[in-house]
mmCIF file of the N, C-alpha and C atoms, coordinates in Angstrom:
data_MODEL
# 
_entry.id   MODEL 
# 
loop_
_atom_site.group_PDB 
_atom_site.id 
_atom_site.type_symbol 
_atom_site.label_atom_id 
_atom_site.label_alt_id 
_atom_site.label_comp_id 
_atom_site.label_asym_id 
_atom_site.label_entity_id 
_atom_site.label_seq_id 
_atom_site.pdbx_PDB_ins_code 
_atom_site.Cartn_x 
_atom_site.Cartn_y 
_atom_site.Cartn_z 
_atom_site.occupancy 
_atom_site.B_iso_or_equiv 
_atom_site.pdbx_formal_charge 
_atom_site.auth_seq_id 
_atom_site.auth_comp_id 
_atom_site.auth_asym_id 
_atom_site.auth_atom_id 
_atom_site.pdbx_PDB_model_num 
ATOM 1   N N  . UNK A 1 1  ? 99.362  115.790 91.704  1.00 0.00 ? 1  UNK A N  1 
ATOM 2   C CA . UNK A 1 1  ? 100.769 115.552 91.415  1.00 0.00 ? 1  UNK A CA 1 
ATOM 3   C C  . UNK A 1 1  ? 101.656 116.520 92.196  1.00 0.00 ? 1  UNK A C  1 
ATOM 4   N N  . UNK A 1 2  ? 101.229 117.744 92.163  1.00 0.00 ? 2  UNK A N  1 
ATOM 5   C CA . UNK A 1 2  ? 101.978 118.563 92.687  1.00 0.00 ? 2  UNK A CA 1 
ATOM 6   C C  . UNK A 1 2  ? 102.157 118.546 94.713  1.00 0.00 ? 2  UNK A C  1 
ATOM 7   N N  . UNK A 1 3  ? 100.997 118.032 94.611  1.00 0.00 ? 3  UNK A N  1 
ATOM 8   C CA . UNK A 1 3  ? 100.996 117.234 96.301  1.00 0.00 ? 3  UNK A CA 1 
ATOM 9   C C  . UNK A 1 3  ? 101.675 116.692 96.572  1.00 0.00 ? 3  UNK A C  1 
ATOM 10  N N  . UNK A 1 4  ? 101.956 115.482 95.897  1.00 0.00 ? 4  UNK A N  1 
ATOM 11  C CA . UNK A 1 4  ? 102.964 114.104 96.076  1.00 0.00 ? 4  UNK A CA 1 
ATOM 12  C C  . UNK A 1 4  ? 104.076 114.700 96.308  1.00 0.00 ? 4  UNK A C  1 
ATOM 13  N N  . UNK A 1 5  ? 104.333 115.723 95.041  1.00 0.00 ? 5  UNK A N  1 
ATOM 14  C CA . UNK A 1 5  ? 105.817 116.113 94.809  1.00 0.00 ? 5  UNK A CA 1 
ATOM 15  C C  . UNK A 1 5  ? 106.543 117.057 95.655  1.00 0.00 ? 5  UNK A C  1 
ATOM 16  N N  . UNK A 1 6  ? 105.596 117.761 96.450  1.00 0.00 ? 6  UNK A N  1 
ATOM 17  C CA . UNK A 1 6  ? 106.074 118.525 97.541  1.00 0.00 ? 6  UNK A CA 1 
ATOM 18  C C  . UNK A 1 6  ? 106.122 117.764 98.747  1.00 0.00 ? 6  UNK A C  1 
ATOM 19  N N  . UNK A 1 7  ? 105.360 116.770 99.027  1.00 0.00 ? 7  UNK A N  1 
ATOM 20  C CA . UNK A 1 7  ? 106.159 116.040 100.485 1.00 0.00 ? 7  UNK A CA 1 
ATOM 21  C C  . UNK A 1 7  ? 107.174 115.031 99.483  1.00 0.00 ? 7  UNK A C  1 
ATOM 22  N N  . UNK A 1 8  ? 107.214 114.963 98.356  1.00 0.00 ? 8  UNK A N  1 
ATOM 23  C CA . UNK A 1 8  ? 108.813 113.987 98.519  1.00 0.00 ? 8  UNK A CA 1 
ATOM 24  C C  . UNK A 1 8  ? 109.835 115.196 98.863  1.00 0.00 ? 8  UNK A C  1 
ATOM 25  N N  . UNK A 1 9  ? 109.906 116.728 98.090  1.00 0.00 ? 9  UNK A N  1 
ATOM 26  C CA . UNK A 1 9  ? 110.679 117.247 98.426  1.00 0.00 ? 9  UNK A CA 1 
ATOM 27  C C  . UNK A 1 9  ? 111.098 117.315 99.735  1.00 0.00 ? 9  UNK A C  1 
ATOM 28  N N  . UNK A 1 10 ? 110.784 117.442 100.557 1.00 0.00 ? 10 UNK A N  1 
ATOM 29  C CA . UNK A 1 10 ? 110.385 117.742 101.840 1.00 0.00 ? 10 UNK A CA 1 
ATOM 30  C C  . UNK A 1 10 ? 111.428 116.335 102.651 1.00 0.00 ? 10 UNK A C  1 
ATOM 31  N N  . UNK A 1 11 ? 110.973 115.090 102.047 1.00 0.00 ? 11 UNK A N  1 
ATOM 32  C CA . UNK A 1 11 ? 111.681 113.928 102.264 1.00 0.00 ? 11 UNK A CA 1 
ATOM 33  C C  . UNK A 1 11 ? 112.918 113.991 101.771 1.00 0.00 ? 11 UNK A C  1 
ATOM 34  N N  . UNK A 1 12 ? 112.937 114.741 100.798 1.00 0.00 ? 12 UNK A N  1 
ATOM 35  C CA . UNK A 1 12 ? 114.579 114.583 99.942  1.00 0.00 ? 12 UNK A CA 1 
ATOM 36  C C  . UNK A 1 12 ? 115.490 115.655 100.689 1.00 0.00 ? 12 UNK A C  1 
ATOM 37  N N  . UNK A 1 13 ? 114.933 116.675 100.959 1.00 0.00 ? 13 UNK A N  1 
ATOM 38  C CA . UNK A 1 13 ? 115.629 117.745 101.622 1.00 0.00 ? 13 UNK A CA 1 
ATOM 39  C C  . UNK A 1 13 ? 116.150 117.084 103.359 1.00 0.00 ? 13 UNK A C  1 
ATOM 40  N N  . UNK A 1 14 ? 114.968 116.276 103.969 1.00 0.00 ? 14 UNK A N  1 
ATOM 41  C CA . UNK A 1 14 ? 115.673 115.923 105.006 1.00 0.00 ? 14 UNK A CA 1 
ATOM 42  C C  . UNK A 1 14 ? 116.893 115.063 105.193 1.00 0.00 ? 14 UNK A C  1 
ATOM 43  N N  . UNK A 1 15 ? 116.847 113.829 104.168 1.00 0.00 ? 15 UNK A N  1 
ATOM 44  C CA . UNK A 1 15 ? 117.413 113.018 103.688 1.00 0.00 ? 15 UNK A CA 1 
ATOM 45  C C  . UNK A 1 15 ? 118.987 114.085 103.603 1.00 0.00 ? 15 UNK A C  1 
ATOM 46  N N  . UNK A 1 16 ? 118.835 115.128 102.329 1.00 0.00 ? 16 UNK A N  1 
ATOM 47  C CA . UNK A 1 16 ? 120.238 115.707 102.395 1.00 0.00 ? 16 UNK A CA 1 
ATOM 48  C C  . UNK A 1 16 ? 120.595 116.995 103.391 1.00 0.00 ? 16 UNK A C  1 
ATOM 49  N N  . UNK A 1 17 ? 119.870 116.558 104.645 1.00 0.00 ? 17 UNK A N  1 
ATOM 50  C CA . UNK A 1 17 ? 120.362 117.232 105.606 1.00 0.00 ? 17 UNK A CA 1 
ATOM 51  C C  . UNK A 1 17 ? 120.897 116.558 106.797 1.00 0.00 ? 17 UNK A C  1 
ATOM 52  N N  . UNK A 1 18 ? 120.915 115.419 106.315 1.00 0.00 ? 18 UNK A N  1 
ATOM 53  C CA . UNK A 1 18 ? 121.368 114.054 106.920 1.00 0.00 ? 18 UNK A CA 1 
ATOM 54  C C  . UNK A 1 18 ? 120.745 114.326 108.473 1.00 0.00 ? 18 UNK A C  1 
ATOM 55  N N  . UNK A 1 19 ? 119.421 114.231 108.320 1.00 0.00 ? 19 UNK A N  1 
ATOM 56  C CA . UNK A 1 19 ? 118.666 114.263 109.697 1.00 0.00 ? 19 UNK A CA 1 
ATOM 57  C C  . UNK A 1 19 ? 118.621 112.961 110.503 1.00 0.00 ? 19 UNK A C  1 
ATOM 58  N N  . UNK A 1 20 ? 118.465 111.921 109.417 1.00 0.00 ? 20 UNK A N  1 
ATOM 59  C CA . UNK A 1 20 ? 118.681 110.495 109.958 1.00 0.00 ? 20 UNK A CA 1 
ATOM 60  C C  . UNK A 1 20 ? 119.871 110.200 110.329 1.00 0.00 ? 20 UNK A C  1 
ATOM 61  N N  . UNK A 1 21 ? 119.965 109.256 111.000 1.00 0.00 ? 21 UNK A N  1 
ATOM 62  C CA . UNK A 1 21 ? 121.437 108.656 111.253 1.00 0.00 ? 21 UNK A CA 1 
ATOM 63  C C  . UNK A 1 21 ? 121.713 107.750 109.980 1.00 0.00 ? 21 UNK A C  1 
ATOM 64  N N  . UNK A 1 22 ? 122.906 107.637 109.598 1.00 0.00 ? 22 UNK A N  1 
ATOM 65  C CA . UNK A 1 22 ? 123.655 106.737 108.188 1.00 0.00 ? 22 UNK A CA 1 
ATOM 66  C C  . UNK A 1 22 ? 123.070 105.570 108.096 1.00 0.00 ? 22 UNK A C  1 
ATOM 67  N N  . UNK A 1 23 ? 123.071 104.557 109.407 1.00 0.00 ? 23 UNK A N  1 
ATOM 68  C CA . UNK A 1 23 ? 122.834 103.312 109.209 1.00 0.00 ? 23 UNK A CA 1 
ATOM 69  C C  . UNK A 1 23 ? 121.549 103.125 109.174 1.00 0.00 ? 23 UNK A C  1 
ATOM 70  N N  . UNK A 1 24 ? 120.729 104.029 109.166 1.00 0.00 ? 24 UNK A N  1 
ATOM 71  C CA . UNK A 1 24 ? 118.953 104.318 109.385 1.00 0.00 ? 24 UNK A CA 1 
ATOM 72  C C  . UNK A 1 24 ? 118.741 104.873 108.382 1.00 0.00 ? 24 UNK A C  1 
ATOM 73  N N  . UNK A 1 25 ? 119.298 105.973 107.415 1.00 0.00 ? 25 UNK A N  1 
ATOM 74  C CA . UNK A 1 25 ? 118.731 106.811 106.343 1.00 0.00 ? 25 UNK A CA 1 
ATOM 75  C C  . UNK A 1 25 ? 117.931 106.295 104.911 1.00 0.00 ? 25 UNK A C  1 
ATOM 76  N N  . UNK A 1 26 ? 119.359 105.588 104.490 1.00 0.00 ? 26 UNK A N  1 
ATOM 77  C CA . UNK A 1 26 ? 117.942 104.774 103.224 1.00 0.00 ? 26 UNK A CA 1 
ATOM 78  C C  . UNK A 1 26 ? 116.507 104.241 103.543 1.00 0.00 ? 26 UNK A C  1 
ATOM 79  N N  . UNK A 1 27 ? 116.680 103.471 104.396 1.00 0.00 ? 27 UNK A N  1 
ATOM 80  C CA . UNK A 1 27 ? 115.410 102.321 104.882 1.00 0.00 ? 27 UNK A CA 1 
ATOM 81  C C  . UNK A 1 27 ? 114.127 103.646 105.201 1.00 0.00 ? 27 UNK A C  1 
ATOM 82  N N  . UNK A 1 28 ? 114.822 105.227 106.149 1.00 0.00 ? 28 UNK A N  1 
ATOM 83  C CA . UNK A 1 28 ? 113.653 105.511 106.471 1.00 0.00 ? 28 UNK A CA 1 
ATOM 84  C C  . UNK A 1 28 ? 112.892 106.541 105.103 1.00 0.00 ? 28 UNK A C  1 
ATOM 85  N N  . UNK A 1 29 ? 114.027 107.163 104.531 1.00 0.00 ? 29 UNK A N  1 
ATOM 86  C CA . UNK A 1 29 ? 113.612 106.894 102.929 1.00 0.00 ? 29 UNK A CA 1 
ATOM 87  C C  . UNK A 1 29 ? 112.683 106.784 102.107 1.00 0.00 ? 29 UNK A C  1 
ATOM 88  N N  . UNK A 1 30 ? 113.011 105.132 101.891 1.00 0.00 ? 30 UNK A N  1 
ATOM 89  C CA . UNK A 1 30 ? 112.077 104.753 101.707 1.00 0.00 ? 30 UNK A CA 1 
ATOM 90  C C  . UNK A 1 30 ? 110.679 104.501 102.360 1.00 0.00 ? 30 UNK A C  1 
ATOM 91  N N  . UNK A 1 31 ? 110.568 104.350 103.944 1.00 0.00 ? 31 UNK A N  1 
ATOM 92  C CA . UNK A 1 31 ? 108.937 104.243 104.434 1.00 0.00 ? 31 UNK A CA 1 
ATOM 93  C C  . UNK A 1 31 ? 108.591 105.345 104.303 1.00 0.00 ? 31 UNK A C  1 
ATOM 94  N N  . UNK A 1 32 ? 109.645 106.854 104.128 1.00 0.00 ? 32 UNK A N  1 
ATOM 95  C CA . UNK A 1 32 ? 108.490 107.791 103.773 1.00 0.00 ? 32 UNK A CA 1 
ATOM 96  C C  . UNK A 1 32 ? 108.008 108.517 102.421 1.00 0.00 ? 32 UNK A C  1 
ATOM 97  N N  . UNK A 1 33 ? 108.577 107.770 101.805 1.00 0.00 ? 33 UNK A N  1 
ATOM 98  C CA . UNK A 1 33 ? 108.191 107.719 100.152 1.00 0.00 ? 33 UNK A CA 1 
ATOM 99  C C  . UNK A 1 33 ? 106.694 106.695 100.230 1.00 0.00 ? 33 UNK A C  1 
ATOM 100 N N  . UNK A 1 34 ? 106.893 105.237 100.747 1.00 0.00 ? 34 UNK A N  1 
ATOM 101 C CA . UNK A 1 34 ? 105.741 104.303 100.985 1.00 0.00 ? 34 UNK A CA 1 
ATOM 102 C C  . UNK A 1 34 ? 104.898 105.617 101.579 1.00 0.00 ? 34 UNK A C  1 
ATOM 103 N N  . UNK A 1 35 ? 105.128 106.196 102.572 1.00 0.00 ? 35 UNK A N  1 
ATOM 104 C CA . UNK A 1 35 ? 103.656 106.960 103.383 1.00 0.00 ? 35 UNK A CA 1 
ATOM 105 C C  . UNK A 1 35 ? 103.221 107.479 102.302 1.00 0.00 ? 35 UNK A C  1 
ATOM 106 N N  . UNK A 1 36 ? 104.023 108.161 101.424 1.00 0.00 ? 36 UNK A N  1 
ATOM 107 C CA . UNK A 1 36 ? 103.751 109.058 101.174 1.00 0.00 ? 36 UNK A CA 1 
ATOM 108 C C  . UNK A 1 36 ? 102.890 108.703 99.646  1.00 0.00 ? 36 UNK A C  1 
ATOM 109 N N  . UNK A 1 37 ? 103.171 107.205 98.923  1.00 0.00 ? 37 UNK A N  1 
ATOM 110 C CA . UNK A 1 37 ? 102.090 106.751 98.109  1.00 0.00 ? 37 UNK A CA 1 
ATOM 111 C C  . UNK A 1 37 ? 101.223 106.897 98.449  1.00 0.00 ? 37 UNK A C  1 
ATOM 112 N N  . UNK A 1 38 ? 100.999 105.938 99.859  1.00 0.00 ? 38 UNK A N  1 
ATOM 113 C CA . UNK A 1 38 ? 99.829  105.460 100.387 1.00 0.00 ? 38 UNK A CA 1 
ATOM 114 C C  . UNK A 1 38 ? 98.980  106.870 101.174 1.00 0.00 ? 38 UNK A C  1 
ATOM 115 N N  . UNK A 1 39 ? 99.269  107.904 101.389 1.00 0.00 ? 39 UNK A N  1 
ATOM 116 C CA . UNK A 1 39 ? 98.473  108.817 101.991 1.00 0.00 ? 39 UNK A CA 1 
ATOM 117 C C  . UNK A 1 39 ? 97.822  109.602 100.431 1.00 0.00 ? 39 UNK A C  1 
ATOM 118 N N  . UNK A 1 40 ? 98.742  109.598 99.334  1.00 0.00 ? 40 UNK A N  1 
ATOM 119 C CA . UNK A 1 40 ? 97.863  110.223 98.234  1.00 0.00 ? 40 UNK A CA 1 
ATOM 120 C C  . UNK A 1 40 ? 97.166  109.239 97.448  1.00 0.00 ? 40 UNK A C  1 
ATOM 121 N N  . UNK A 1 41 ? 97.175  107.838 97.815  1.00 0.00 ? 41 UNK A N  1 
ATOM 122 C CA . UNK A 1 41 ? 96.489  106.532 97.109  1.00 0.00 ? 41 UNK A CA 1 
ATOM 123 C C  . UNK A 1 41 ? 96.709  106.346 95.983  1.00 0.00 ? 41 UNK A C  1 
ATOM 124 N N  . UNK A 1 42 ? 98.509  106.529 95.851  1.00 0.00 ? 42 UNK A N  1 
ATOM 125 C CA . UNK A 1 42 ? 99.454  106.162 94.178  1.00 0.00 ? 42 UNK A CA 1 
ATOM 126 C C  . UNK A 1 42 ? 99.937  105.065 94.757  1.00 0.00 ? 42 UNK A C  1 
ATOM 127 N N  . UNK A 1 43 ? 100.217 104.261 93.791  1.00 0.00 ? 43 UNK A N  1 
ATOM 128 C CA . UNK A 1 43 ? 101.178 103.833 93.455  1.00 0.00 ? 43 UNK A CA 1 
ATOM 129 C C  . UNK A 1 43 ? 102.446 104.363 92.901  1.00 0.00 ? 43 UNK A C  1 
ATOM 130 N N  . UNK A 1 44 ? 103.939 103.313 93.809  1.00 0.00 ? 44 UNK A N  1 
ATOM 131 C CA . UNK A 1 44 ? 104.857 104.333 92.795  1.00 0.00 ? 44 UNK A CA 1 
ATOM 132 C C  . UNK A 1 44 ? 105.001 104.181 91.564  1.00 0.00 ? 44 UNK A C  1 
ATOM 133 N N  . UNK A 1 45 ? 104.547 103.234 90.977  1.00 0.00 ? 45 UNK A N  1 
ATOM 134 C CA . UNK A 1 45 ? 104.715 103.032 88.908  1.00 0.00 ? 45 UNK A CA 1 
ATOM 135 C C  . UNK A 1 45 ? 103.307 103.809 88.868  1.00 0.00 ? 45 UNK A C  1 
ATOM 136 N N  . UNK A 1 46 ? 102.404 104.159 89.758  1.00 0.00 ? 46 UNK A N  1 
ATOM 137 C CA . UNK A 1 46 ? 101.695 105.401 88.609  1.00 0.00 ? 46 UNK A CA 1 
ATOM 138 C C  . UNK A 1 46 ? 101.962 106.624 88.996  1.00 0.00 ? 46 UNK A C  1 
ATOM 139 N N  . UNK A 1 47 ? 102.806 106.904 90.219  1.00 0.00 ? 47 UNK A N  1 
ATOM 140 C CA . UNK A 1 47 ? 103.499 108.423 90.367  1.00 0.00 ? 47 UNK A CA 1 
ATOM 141 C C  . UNK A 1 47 ? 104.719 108.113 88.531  1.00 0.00 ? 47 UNK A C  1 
ATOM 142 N N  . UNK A 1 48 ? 105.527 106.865 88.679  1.00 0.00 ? 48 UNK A N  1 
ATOM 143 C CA . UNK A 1 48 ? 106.371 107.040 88.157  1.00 0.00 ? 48 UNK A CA 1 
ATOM 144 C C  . UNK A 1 48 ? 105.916 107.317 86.471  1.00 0.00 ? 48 UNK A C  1 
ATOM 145 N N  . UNK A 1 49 ? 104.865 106.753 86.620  1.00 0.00 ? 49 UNK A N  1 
ATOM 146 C CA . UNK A 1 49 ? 104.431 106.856 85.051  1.00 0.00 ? 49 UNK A CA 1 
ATOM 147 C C  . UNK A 1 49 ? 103.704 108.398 84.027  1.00 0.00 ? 49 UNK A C  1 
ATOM 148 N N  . UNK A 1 50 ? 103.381 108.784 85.823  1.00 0.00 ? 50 UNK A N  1 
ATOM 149 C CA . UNK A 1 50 ? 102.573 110.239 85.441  1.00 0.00 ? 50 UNK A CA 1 
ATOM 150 C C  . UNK A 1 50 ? 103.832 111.414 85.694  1.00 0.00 ? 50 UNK A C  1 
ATOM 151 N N  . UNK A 1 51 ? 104.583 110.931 86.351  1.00 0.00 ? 51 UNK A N  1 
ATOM 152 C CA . UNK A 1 51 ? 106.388 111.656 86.262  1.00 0.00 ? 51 UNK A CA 1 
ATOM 153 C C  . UNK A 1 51 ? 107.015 111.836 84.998  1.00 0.00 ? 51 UNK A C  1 
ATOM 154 N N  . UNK A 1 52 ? 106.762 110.526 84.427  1.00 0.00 ? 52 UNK A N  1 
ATOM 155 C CA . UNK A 1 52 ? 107.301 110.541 83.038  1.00 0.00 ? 52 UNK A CA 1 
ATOM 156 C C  . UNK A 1 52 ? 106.536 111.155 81.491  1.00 0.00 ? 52 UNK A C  1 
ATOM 157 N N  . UNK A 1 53 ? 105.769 110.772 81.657  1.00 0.00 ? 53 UNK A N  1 
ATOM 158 C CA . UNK A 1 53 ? 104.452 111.667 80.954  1.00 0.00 ? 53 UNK A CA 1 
ATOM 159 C C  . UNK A 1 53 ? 104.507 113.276 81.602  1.00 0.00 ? 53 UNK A C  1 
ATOM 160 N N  . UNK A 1 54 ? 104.639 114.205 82.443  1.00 0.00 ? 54 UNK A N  1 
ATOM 161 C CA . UNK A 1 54 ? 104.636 115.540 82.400  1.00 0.00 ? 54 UNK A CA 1 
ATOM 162 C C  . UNK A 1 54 ? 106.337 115.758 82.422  1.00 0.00 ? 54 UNK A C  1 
ATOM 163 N N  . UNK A 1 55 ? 106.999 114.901 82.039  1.00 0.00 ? 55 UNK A N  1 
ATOM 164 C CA . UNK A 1 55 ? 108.539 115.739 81.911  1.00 0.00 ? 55 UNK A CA 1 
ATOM 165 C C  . UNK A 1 55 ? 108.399 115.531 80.402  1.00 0.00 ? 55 UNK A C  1 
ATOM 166 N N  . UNK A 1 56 ? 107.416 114.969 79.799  1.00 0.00 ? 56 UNK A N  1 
ATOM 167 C CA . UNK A 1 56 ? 107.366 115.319 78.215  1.00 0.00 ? 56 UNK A CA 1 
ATOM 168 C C  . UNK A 1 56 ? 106.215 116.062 77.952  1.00 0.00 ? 56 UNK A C  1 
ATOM 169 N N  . UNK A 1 57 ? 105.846 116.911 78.726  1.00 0.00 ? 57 UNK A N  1 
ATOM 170 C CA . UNK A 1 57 ? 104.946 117.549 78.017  1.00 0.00 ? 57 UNK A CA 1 
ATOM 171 C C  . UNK A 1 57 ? 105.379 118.978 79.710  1.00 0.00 ? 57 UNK A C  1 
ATOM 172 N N  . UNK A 1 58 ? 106.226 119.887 78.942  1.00 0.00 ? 58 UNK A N  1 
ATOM 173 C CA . UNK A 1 58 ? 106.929 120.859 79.597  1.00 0.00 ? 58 UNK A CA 1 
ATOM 174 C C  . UNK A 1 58 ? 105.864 122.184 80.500  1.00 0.00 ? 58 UNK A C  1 
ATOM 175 N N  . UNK A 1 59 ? 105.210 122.463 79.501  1.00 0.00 ? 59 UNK A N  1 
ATOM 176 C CA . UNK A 1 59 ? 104.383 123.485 80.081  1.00 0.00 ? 59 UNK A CA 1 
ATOM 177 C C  . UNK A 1 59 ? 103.605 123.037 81.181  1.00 0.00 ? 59 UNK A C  1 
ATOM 178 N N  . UNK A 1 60 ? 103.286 121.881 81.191  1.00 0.00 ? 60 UNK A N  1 
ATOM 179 C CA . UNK A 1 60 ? 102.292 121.653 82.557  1.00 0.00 ? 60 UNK A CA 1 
ATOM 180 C C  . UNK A 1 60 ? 102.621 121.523 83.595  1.00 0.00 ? 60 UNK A C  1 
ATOM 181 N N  . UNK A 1 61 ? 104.299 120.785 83.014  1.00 0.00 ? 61 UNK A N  1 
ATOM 182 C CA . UNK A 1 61 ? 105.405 120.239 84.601  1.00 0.00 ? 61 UNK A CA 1 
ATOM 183 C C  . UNK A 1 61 ? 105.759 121.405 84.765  1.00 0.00 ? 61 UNK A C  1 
ATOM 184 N N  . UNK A 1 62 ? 105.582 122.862 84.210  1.00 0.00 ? 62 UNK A N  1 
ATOM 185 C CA . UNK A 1 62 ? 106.275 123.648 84.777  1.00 0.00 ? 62 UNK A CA 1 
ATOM 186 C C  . UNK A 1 62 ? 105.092 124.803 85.620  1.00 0.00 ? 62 UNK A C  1 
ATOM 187 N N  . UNK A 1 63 ? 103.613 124.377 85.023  1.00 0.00 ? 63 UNK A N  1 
ATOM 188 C CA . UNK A 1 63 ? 102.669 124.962 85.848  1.00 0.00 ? 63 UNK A CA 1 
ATOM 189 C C  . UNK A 1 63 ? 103.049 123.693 87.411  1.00 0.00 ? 63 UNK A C  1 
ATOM 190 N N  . UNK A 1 64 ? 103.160 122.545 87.646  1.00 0.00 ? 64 UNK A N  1 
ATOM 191 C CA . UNK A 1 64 ? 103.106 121.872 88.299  1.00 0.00 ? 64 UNK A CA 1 
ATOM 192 C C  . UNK A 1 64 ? 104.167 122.280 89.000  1.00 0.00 ? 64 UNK A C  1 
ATOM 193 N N  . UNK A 1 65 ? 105.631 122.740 88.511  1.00 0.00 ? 65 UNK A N  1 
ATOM 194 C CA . UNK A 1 65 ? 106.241 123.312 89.394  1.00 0.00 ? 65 UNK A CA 1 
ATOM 195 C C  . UNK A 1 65 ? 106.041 124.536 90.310  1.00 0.00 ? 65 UNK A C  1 
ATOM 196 N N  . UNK A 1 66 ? 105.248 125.327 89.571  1.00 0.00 ? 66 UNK A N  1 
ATOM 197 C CA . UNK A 1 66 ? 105.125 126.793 90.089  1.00 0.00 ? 66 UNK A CA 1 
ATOM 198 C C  . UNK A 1 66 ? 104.207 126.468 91.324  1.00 0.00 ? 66 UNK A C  1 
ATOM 199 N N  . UNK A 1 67 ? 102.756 125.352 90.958  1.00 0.00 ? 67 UNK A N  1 
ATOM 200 C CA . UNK A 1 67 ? 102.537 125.450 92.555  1.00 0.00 ? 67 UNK A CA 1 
ATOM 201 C C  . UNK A 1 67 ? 103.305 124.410 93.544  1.00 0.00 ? 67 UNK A C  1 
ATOM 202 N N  . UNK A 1 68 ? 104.317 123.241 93.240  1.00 0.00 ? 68 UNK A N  1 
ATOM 203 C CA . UNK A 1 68 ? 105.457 122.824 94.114  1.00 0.00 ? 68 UNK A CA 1 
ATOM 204 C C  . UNK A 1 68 ? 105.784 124.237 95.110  1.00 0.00 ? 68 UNK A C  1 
ATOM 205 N N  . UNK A 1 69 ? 106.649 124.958 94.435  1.00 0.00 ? 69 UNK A N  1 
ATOM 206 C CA . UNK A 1 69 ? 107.288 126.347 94.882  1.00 0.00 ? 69 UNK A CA 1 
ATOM 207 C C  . UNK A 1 69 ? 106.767 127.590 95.917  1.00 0.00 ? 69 UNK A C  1 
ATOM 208 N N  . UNK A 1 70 ? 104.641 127.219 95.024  1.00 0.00 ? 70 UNK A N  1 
ATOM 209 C CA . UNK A 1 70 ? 103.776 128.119 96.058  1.00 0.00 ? 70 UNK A CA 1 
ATOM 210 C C  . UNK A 1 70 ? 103.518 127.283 97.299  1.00 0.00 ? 70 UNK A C  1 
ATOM 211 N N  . UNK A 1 71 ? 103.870 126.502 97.500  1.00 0.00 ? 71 UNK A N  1 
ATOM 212 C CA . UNK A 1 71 ? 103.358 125.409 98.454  1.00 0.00 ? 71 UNK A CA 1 
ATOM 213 C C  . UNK A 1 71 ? 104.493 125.821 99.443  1.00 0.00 ? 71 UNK A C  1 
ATOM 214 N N  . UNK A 1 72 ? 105.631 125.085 99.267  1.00 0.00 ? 72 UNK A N  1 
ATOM 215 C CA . UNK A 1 72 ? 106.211 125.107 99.442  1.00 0.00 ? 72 UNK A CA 1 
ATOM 216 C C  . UNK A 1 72 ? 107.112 126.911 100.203 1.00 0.00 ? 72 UNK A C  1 
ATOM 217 N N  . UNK A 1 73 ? 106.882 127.595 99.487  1.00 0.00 ? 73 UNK A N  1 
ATOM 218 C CA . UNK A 1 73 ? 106.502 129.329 100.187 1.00 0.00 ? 73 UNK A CA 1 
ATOM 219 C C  . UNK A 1 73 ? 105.842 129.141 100.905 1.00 0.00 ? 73 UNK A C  1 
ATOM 220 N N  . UNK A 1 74 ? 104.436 128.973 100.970 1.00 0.00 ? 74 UNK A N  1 
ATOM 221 C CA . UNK A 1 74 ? 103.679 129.021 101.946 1.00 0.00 ? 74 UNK A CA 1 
ATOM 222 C C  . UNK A 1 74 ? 103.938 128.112 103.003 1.00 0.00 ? 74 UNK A C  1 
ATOM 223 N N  . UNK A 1 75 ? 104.488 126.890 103.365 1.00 0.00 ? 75 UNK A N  1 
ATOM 224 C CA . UNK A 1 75 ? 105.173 126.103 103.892 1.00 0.00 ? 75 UNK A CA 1 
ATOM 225 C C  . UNK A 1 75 ? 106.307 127.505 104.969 1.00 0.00 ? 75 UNK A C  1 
ATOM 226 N N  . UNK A 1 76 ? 107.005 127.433 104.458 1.00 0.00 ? 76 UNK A N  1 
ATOM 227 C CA . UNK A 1 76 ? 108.091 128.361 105.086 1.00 0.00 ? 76 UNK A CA 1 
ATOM 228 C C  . UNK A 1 76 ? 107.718 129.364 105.944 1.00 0.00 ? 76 UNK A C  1 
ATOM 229 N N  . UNK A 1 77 ? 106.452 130.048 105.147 1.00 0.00 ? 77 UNK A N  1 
ATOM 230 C CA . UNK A 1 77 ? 105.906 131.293 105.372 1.00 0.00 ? 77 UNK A CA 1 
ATOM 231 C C  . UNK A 1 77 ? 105.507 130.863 107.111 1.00 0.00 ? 77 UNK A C  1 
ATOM 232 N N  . UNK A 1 78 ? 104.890 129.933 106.939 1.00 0.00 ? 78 UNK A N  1 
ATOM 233 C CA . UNK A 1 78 ? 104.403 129.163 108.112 1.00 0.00 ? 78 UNK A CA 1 
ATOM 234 C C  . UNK A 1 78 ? 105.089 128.950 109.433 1.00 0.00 ? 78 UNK A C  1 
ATOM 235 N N  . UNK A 1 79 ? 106.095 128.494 108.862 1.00 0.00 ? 79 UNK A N  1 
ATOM 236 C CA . UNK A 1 79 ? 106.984 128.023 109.724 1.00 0.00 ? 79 UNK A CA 1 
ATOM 237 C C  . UNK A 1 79 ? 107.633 129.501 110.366 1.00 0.00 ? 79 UNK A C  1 
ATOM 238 N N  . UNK A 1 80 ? 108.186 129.936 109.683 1.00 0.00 ? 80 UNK A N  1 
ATOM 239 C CA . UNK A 1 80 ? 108.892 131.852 110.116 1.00 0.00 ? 80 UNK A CA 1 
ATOM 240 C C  . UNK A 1 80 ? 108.099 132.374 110.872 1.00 0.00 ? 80 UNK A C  1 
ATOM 241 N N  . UNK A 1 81 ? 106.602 132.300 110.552 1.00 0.00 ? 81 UNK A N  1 
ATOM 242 C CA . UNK A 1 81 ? 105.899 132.996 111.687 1.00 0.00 ? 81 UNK A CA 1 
ATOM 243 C C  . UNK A 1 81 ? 105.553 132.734 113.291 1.00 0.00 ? 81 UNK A C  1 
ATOM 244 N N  . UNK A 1 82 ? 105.721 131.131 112.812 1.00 0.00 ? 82 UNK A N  1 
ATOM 245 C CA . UNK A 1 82 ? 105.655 130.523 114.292 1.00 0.00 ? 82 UNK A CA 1 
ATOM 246 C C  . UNK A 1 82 ? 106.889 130.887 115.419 1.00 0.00 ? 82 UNK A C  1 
ATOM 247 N N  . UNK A 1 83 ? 108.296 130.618 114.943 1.00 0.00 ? 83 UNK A N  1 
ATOM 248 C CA . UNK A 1 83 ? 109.178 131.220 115.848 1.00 0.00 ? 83 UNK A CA 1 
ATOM 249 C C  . UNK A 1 83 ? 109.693 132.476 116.549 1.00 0.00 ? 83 UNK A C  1 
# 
């Protein structure tokens, strides 16, 4: 879960960095939400269903956040060192 949820971030952040062009942005969006089922082999009603099930049960979505965040650090970490 916490996989999925760090490349959507990743998608959402580009999205509001308006990397796409306007008349291109939704559509590409969405194919990289589709990649991004299909490379972890979800569906989106069972991302959406297992989304909804750990925002009711707090402690786990929030272990699930903490490694989003380590990922995501380490992500960066990555990137800073390369330039």
């Amino acid at each position: 879960m916490a996989n999925i949820m760090v490349d959507m971030h990743i998608v959402e952040t580009a999205a509001n960095l308006k990397i796409y062009p306007p008349d291109s942005a939704q559509q590409m969006y969405q194919n990289h939400f589709a990649s991004i089922y299909l490379t972890h082999q979800v569906t989106k009603e069972k991302f959406d269903s297992s989304l909804y099930y750990y925002s009711t049960q707090t402690d786990q979505m929030n272990v699930i956040y903490d490694q989003i965040l380590e990922n995501l650090s380490e992500m960066e970490s990555e990137v800073n060192s390369d330039q």
